[in-house]
Structures are given as structure tokens and as C-alpha cells.
C-alpha positions, -999 to 999 in steps of 0.1 A, spaced: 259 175 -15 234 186 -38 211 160 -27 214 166 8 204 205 0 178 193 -14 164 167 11 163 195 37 147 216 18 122 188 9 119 174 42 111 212 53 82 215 30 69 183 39 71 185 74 41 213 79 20 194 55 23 166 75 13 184 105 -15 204 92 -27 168 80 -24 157 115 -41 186 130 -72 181 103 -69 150 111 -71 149 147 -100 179 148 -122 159 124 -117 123 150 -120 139 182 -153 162 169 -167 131 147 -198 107 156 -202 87 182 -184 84 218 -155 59 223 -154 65 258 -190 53 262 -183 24 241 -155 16 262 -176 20 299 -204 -3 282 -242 8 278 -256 -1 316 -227 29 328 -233 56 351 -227 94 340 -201 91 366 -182 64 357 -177 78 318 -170 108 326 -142 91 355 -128 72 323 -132 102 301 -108 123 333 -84 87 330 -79 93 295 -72 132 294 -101 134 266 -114 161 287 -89 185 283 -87 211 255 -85 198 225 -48 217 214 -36 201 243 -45 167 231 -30 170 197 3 188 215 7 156 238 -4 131 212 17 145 182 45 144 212 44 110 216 36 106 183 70 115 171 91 92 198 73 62 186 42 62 212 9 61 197 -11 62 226 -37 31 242 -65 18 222 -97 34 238 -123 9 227 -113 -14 205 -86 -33 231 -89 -6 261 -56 -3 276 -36 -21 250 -6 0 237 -18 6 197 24 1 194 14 -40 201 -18 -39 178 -1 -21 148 34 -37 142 20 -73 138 -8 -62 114 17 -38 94 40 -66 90 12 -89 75 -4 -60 52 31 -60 39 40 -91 27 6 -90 11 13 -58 0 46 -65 -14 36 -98 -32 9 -77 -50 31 -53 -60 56 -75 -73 27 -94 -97 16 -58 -107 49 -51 -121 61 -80 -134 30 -87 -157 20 -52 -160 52 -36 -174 58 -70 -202 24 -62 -211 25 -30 -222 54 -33 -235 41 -56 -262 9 -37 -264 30 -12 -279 50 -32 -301 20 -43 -314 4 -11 -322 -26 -15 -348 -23 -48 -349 -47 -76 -335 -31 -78 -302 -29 -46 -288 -70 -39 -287 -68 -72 -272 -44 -65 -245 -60 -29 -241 -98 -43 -241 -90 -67 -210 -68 -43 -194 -98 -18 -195 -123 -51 -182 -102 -51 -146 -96 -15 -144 -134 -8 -147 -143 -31 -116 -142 -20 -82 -125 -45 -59 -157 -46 -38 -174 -62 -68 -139 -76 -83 -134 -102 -49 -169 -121 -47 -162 -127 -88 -125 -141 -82 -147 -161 -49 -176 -175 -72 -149 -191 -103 -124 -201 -79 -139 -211 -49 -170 -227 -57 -165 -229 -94 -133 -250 -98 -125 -257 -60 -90 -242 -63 -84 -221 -34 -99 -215 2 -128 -191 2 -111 -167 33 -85 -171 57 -45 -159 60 -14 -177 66 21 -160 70 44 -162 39 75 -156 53 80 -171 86 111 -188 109 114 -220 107 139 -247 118 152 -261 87 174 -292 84 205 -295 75 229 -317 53 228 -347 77 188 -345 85 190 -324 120 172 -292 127 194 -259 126 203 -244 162 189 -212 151 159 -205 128 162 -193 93 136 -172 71 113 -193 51 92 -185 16 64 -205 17 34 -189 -4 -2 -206 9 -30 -212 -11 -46 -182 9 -26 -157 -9 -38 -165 -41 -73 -146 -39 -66 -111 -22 -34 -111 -41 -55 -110 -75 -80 -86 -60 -54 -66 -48 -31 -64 -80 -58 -68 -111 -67 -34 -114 -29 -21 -106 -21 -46 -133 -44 -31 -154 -33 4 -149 5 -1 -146 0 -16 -182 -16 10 -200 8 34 -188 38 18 -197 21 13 -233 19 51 -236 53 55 -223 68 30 -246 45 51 -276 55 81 -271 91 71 -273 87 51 -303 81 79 -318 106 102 -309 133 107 -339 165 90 -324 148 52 -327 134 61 -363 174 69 -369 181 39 -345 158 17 -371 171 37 -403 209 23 -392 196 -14 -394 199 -25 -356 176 -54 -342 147 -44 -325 158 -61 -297 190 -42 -297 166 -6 -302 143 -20 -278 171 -25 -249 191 7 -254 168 35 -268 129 25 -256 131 9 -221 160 36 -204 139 63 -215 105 49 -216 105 34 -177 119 70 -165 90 78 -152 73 46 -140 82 56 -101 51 76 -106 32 46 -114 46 30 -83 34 58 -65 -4 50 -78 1 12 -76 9 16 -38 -19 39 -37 -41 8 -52 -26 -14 -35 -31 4 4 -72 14 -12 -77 -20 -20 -62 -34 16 -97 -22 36 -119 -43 15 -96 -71 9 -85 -77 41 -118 -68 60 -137 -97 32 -108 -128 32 -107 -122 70 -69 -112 66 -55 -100 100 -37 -66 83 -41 -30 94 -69 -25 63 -89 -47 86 -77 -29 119 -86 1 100 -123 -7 97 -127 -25 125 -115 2 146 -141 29 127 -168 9 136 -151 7 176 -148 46 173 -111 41 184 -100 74 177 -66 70 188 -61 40 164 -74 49 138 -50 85 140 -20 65 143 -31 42 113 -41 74 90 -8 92 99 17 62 97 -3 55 60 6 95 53 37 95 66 47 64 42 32 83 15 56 113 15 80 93 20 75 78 -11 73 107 -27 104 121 -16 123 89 -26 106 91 -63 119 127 -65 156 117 -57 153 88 -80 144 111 -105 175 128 -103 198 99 -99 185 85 -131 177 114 -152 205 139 -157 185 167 -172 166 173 -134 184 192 -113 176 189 -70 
């Protein structure tokens, strides 16, 4: 019960932010550079027939009654037609595909983030003043430093046309349908979800988790410090249990606690990282979409992309807070 207090009272907080967003949002797109209606009726157009198009598209209107019907439609699921960048296309079509493959690349990175970043500082800490840990912390601090813009054509030069190892650009789906066989040799009736990684994955999903990596890391290693330190493991040792045994009980519970807030920045990474990724390996994702349609001046997509990436966002906050107090006992919702 408590919860559900305190997700309406969350979800009430969040909800005007998420409109004022939209509204700043919205005022900065429809008064920004450049004309997507003209783009749209081509250079050799009349007066006439943009301002006809401009009339088709209700962009003459006032400009709280655009946000009023888009925000409308906005909230049953319609985000409107893309203006220039596919003129007439429903942005519902253009999204959902390139959401779905900014997510598994997304979710991949993610995955390699955590699963090297938190062993990592884990032993950077167990380490402490020893050889290891200005090791670990020194090449940590190498990736962290590089922007991704710099941090792809590097992973491109040693892998690419260094050792030959993986293709320079290009995307192939890693989970698809597929009809597998079964026990005597014959293809299923009905398809079944397949994992099958490519070789194309293997570049942007180093761009895209190398500096998460490098961050998750150092955070867990202060985590995993500061607890270390605390006087219930100095008892724990004092006792004579195994580090392992002081390591599994006492550190990690109380040490990962609040690693949902490094989530939080790794997804953050992760969705930063997607426009430059994406827009370089020639990944069809929405980071791509997203720069693509900037350069279109496609107003409308590019609203729906920035709120949908804001909506996630709270979201994510709001799950972070109630796994807070699921886990930790001492916060209250």
C-alpha cells in the first residue's frame, strides 16, 4: 500500500515535469532554424504551394494549439507524420523498428558494462595499494577520458584494418525468428526466437560500453571502499571468517545498494553514445533517426524521439526509487 501512495504521489510530480519539458520542447522545434515545410515542397516551389502544404499540415495555426493537439495524440500512442524526412509516413512505422534495434544494441552494451565493470572494481578494491589497483584505475581512467567520437575511428584503425577482425560498418539483427529444426531434421511449424550475435556488433558495442565500463568500475571500487571500512567487516575479519565468506555477506549487499544509480548514468552513456555510434557504423537505430531527422528539420520526429527518450528516463528513475525501498529497509516511500 505504501508503495502505491507513493507512486501516485511520484507519478504526480513527474507528470508536470514531463509536460513543461514537452512544452520547452516543442517551443524551441517549432521556433528553431530552418523550414521543414519548404524542405518538404522542394526548392523550385511556389509561395503558394508551401504555404498550401503548410494549411495541410495545421503548422499554421497557433502554436498552443499545436502542442494541445500534438501532446493529445501524443498520449494515445499517435505521434503525428514525418514532415520531411518520409512526408506522410506515420513516425509510429519509422520509430518502433529503429527502437527495437537501438535496444538490443543497447541492451548488449549494457550487459558487457556490468558484467566487466562491477568484477573489476570489485578487485580494484580488494587490491587497494597494491600493484593492481593503479593498474586497473589507470586504464579505467584511459577509456573514460576518450570521447566516443574519437574512441570509434581507434577501435576502426586496430580492428578493422589492423588485424582484419571485424567489418568496418554495417548491422545485422541479433535476435531474430527463425525456423529451427527439430529432433528428426524438419523445420518447426512456427518460428522460434534466435541469439545469434554477428560480427557487426562487436565494434559499436565496445564504443558504446568502454567508457560506461570505465565509469561503472570506479564507482563500484569506491562503493566496495567505503564499506571496507565501515566497523562491522573489521569485526567480521577480527572473528576469523574467509574473505570470501565477508566478501558475500557484509561487502556486496551493502556495497551494490546503490549501483541503480549507476545504471541510471550507464543508460545515460549508453543512449549519448547511440547518435554517434549508430550515425558512424551505419546502424539503422533511432540515434541515427535522431540525426538524420535534425539535418531533415523533421520537427515532428525528432519531438516524438526527444519525448519517448524523456519519458524512459523518468521512468527509470521512478523504478530506481522503488528499488531502493524494496532493498533497503532504512528508506521509507
Amino acid at each position: 500500500m505504501a508503495t502505491l501512495k507513493y507512486l501516485a504521489r511520484k507519478t504526480c510530480v513527474l507528470i508536470p515535469i514531463f509536460i513543461l519539458t514537452s512544452l520547452f520542447i516543442f517551443i524551441l522545434l517549432r521556433y528553431g532554424p530552418g523550414d521543414p515545410v519548404a524542405i518538404r515542397a522542394g526548392q523550385r516551389a511556389s509561395e503558394e504551394t508551401v504555404e498550401q502544404i503548410r494549411h495541410e499540415l495545421g503548422l499554421d495555426r497557433p502554436v498552443y494549439v499545436q502542442y494541445g493537439e500534438y501532446m493529445s495524440g501524443f498520449f494515445r500512442g499517435d505521434f503525428g507524420e514525418s514532415i520531411s524526412k518520409y512526408p506522410g509516413v506515420k513516425i509510429n512505422k519509422i520509430i518502433l523498428p529503429k527502437i527495437w534495434v537501438s535496444a538490443q544494441l543497447g541492451l548488449f552494451a549494457l550487459l558487457l558494462t556490468f558484467s566487466l565493470g562491477i568484477p573489476l572494481g570489485i578487485l580494484s578494491a580488494l587490491a587497494h595499494r597494491k600493484w593492481l589497483d593503479p593498474l586497473i584505475i589507470s586504464s579505467l581512467l584511459f577509456f573514460a577520458s576518450i570521447p566516443v567520437l574519437i574512441l570509434i575511428p581507434i577501435l576502426q584503425y586496430i580492428l578493422v584494418l589492423k588485424l582484419h577482425l571485424v567489418p568496418a560498418s554495417g548491422w545485422s539483427p541479433i535476435f531474430s525468428l527463425h525456423h529451427l529444426p527439430d529432433s528428426f531434421g524438419a523445420a518447426s511449424k512456427f518460428p522460434l526466437p534466435w541469439l545469434a550475435p554477428p560480427k557487426t556488433i562487436i565494434l559499436p558495442l565496445l564504443a558504446l560500453s568502454l567508457p560506461g565500463l570505465a565509469g561503472t568500475a570506479r564507482f563500484v571500487r569506491i562503493l566496495v571502499l567505503g564499506v571496507l571500512d565501515q566497523d562491522y567487516v573489521r569485526t567480521a575479519k577480527a572473528k576469523g571468517l574467509s574473505e570470501f565468506i565477508i566478501l558475500r555477506r557484509h561487502v556486496m549487499p551493502n556495497a551494490l545498494l546503490p549501483l541503480s544509480t549507476a545504471i541510471l548514468l550507464a543508460l545515460a552513456g549508453v543512449a549519448e553514445g547511440a547518435f554517434f555510434t549508430e550515425t558512424l557504423y551505419g546502424i539503422p537505430g533511432i540515434g541515427r533517426l535522431s540525426v538524420e531527422s535534425v539535418f531533415a528539420r523533421d520537427y515532428d520526429m525528432i519531438m516524438a524521439i526527444s519525448l519517448l527518450a524523456f519519458g524512459i528516463f523518468l521512468i527509470a528513475m521512478l523504478l530506481r526509487d522503488v528499488m531502493y525501498g524494496f532493498l533497503d529497509p532504512r528508506v521509507k516511500l
